[in-house]
C-alpha positions in Angstrom: 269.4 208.9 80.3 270.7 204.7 80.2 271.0 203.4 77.3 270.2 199.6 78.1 270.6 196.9 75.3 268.6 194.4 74.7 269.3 191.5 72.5 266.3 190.1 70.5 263.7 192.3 67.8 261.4 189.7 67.4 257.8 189.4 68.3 258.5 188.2 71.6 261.3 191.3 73.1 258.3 194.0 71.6 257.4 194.6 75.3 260.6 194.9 76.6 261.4 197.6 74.3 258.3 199.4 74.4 259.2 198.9 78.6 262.6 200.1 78.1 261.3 203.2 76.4 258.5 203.7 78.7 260.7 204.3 81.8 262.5 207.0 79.8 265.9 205.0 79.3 266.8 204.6 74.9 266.5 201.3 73.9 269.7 199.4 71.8 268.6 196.5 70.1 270.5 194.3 68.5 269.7 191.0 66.2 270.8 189.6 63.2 268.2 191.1 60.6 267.6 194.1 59.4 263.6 194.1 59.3 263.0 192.8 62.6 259.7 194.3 64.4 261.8 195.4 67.4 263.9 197.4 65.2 261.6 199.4 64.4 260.4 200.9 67.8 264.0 201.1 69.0 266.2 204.0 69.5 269.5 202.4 68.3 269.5 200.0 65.6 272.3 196.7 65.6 272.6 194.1 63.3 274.9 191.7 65.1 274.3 187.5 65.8 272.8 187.8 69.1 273.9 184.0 69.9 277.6 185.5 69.3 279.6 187.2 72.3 282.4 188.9 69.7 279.4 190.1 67.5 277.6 191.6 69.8 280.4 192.9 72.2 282.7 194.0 69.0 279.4 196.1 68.0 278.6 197.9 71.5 281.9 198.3 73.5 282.6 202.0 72.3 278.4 202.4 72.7 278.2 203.9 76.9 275.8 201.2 77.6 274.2 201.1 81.0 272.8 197.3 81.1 271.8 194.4 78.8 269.3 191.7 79.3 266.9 189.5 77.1 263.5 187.9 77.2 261.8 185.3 75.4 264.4 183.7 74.0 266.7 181.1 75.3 270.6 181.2 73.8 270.9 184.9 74.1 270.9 184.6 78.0 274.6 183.3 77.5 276.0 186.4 75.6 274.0 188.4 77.7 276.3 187.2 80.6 279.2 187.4 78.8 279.1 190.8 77.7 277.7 191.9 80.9 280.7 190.8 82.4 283.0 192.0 79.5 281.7 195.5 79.9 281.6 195.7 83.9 277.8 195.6 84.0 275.2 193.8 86.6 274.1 190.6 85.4 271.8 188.3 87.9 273.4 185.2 86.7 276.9 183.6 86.1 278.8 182.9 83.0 278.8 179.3 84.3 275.1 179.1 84.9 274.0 181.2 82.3 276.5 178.0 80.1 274.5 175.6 82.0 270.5 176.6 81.4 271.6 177.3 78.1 273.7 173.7 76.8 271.4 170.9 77.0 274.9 169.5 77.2 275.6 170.7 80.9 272.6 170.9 81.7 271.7 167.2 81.5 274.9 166.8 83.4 273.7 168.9 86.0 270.4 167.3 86.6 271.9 164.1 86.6 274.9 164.8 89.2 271.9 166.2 91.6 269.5 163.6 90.9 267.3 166.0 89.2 264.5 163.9 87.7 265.1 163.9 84.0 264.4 161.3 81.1 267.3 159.0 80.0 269.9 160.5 77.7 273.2 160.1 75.3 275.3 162.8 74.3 276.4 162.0 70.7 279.0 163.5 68.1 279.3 162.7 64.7 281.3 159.7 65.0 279.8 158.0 67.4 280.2 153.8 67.4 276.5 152.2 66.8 276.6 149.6 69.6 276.1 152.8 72.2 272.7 152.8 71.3 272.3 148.6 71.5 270.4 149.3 74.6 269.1 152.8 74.6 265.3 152.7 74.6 263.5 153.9 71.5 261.3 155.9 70.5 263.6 159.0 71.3 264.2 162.8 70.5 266.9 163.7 68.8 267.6 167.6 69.4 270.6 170.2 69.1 272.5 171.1 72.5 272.4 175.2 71.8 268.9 175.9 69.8 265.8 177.0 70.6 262.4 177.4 69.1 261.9 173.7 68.5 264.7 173.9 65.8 266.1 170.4 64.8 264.1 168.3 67.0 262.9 164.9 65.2 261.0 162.0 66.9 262.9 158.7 65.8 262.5 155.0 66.0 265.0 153.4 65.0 269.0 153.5 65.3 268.9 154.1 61.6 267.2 157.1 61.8 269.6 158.5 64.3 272.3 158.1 62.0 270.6 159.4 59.1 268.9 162.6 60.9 272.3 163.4 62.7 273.3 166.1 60.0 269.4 167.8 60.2 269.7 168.2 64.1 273.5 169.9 63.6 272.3 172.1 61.0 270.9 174.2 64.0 273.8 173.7 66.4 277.2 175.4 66.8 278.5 172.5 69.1 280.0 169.3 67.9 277.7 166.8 69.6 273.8 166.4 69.8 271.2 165.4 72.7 269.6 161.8 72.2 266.7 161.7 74.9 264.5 158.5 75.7 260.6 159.6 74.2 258.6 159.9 77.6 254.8 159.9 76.7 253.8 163.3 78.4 252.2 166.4 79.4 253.9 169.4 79.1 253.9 171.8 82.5 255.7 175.3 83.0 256.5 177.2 85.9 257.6 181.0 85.7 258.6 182.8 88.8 261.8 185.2 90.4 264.5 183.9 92.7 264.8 186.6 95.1 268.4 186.3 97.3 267.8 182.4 97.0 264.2 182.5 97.9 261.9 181.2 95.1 258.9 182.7 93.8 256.6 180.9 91.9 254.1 183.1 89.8 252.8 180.8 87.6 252.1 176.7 87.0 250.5 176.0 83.5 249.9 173.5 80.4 251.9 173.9 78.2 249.9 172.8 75.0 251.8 171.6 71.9 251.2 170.1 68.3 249.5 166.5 69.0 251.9 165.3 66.0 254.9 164.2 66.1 256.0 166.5 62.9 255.9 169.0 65.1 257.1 167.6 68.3 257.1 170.4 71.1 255.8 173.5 69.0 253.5 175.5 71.6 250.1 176.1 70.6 248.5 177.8 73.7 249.6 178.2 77.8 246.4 177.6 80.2 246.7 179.1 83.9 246.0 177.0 86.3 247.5 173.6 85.2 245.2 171.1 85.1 247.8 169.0 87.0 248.3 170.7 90.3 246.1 168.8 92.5 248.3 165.5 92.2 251.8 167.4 91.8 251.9 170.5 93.2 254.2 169.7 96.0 256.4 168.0 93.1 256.2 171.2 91.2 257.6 173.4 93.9 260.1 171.5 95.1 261.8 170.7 92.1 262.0 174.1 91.2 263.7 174.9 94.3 265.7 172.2 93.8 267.2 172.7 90.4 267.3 176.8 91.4 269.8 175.2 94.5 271.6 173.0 91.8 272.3 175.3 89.1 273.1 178.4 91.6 270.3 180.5 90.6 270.3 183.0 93.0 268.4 186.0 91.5 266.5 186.6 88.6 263.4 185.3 86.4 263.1 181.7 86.2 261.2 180.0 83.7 261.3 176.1 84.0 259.4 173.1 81.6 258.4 169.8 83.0 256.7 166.4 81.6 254.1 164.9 83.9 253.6 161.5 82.4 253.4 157.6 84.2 256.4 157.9 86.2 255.7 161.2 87.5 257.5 164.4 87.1 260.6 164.7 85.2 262.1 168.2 84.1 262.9 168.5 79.9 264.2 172.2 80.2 264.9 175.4 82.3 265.4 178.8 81.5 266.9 182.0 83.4 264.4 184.5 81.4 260.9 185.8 81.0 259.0 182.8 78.8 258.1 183.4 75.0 254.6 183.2 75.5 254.2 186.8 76.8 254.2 185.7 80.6 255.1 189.4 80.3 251.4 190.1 80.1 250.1 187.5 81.8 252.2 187.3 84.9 251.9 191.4 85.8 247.8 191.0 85.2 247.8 187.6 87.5 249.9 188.8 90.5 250.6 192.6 90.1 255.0 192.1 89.6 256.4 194.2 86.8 258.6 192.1 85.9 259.5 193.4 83.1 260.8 196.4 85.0 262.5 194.0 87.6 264.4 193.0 84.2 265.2 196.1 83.4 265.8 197.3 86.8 268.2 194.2 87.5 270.6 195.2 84.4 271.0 198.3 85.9 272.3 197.3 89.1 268.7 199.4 90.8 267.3 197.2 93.6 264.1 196.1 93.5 261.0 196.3 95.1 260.6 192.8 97.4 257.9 190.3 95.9 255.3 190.0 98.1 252.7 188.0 95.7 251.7 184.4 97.5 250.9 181.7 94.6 247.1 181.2 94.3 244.7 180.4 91.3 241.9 182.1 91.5 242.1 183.6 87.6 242.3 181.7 84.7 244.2 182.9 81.3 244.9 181.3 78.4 247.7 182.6 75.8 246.9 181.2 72.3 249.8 181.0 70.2 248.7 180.4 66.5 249.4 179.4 63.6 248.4 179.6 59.7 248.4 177.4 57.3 250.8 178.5 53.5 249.5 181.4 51.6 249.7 184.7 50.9 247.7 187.5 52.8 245.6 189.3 51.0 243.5 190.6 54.2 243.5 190.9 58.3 240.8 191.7 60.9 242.9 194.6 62.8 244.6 193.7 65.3 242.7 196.5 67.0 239.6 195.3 66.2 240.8 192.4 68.5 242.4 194.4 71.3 239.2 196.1 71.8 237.3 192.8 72.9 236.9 193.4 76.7 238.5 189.8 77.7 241.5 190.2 75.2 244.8 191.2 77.6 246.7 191.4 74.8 246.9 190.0 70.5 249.5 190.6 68.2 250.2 189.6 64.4 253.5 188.4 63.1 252.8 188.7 59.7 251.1 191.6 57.4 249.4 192.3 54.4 251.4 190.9 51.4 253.7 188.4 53.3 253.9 184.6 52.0 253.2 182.2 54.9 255.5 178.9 54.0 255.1 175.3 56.0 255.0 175.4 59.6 258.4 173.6 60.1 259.2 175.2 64.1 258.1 177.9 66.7 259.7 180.3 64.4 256.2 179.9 61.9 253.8 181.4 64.6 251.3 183.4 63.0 250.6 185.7 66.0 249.1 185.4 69.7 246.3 186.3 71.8 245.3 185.9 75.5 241.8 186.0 77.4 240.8 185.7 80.9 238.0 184.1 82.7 235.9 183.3 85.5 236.7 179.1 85.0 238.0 176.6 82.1 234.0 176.8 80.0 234.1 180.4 80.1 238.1 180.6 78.3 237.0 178.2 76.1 234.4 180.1 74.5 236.1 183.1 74.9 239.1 181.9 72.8 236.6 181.1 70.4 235.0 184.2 70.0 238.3 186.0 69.1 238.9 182.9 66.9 235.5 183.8 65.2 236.3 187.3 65.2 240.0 186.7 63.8 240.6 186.4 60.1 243.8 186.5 58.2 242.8 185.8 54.4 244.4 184.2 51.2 241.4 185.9 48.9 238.7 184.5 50.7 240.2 181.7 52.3 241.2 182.1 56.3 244.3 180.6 56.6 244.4 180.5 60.4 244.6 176.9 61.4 241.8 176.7 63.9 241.5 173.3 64.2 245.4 174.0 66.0 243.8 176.0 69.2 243.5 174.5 72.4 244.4 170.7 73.5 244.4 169.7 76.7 
């Protein structure tokens, strides 16, 4: 039997442990808490910092692991690489790529040496001098180099609000410096596919809906497949991705890359080497028949894998609503059964149970639960996603805290 690690026990890694299990191998999984979901379904149990190589490699060396990936989450693609390499194990990606899509640092560096469309930017440390931002353009984003989850990200206006927000963006940041970015009024687009020996795949182009305030700039609400925006930037779509792929030496492996489509075209915020948070591991098997979960797992063992034969089309349409509640505590919830056994739900999931206190939505990290539907066109999701909506009630006494006013923009 392998014994394949993987780092991550939250909501989102739930199918790749039920997917490790499910091909007979025992899952290892490691995080930093001790009640994580994941945790709970695994074989082996770790409580290590998944963001840190010596935790996690000082925890498994003496373990006989077989393979270690991640999905879902961004900075654990880093360790992932490093201990990969430090235990002699296949990894799809390099140390010094797997540094690069995970630093907004080096990556800004490396979209900007390959001309790589990307917003304006300054990298700045704790004492920087005021007059470099005399003629940087404001409104901008202020965000940590090495987070994820929309941690630390503030909308500012002013130079004085730089200076005074500096210390919030570095509470979630282990580097020394932050990202200041030029605000670019946008549309949010993301495109998932597998590089496959250099050749790019492209499974999926979607919106990528977020919070229409700026409290909550960049917190995903929902994904809809296909993006509303393909008919004037398709072309723009798949040649960028093959472009940064070239750039940042991505020869194999899941690729999972976020773009803003706004009045000077298309201009890339983020990339990823990993399956996306939003369960694309759902929605991308039921769209173009790839496991790629298993190609995942498959990958950290070193197993080739079956050659993708899937041609990008759009002739389904998904939507995956990630919600979210407003504070209380539960009292009540429809099952979660109750919702899987509505015939256009692919797949639902709670984050939360009976008795838990839901606090302020601050980031990502707040999200109540998910669902996704299919349909025949954009009228039929939207009524579809508010039937489960209807049909979905998580209850403070008798109020439903489930912000549905928060489900689908676009």
């Amino acid at each position: 039997m392998k014994n394949i690690l993987i780092l991550g026990a939250g909501p989102c890694q739930i199918n790749g442990i039920k997917k490790i299990k499910s091909l007979g191998y025992k899952a290892f999984v490691a995080d930093y808490r001790l009640d994580s979901p994941g945790k709970v379904i695994g074989d082996i149990s770790i409580l290590a910092d998944v963001f840190s190589f010596d935790a996690i490699y000082n925890s498994c060396k003496n373990m006989d692991i077989d393979g270690v990936f991640t999905t879902g989450t961004d900075q654990p693609v880093l360790t992932v690489s490093q201990v990969a390499n430090a235990l002699d194990l296949p990894c799809l990606i390099s140390e010094e790529t797997a540094l690069k899509v995970t630093n907004k640092s080096f990556m800004k560096k490396c979209f900007t040496e390959h001309d790589i469309p990307t917003v304006k930017y300054l990298l700045l440390k704790e004492n920087y001098q005021e007059n470099l931002l005399d003629d940087f353009p404001f409104p901008a984003v202020m965000k940590p180099v090495d987070s994820q989850g929309q941690r630390g990200i503030y909308k500012v206006k002013t130079k004085k609000e730089v200076r005074e927000l500096f210390g919030q963006v570095m509470k979630y940041s282990r580097a020394d410096e932050i990202l200041l970015e030029t605000f670019y009024e946008n549309k949010e687009v993301t495109v998932s596919g597998w590089v496959e020996d250099d050749t790019v795949h492209i499974f999926t182009i979607t919106d990528r809906v977020t919070f229409p305030s700026d409290e909550h700039i960049g917190v995903c609400l929902s994904h809809e497949y296909p993006s509303i925006h393909l008919n004037q930037y398709r072309k723009d779509f798949f040649e960028m991705t093959c472009n940064i792929c070239k750039a940042f030496e991505i020869h194999n492996g899941p690729i999972y890359f976020q773009y803003l489509v706004g009045s000077e075209g298309v201009k890339v915020n983020e990339i990823a080497c990993r399956l996306g948070g939003a369960y694309e591991d759902v929605s991308i098997p039921w769209l173009t028949g790839v496991d790629v979960l298993k190609k995942v797992i498959d990958s950290a063992l070193g197993f080739k894998t079956e050659k993708i034969k899937y041609q990008y089309e759009e002739s389904k349409c998904v939507s995956t609503q990630l919600f979210f509640c407003r504070p209380g505590k539960i009292t009540a919830m429809t099952p979660i059964e109750e919702i899987l056994k509505i015939p256009f739900v692919l797949s639902a999931e709670y984050n939360y149970k009976i008795g838990d206190v839901i606090l302020n939505t601050e980031n990502a990290s707040a999200r109540a639960g998910h669902f996704i539907v299919y349909g025949e066109n954009e009228e039929e999701i939207k009524n579809r996603i508010a039937f489960v909506y209807e049909a979905m009630k998580i209850l403070s006494e008798d109020i439903n805290l489930i912000l549905k006013g928060k489900r689908y923009y676009r």
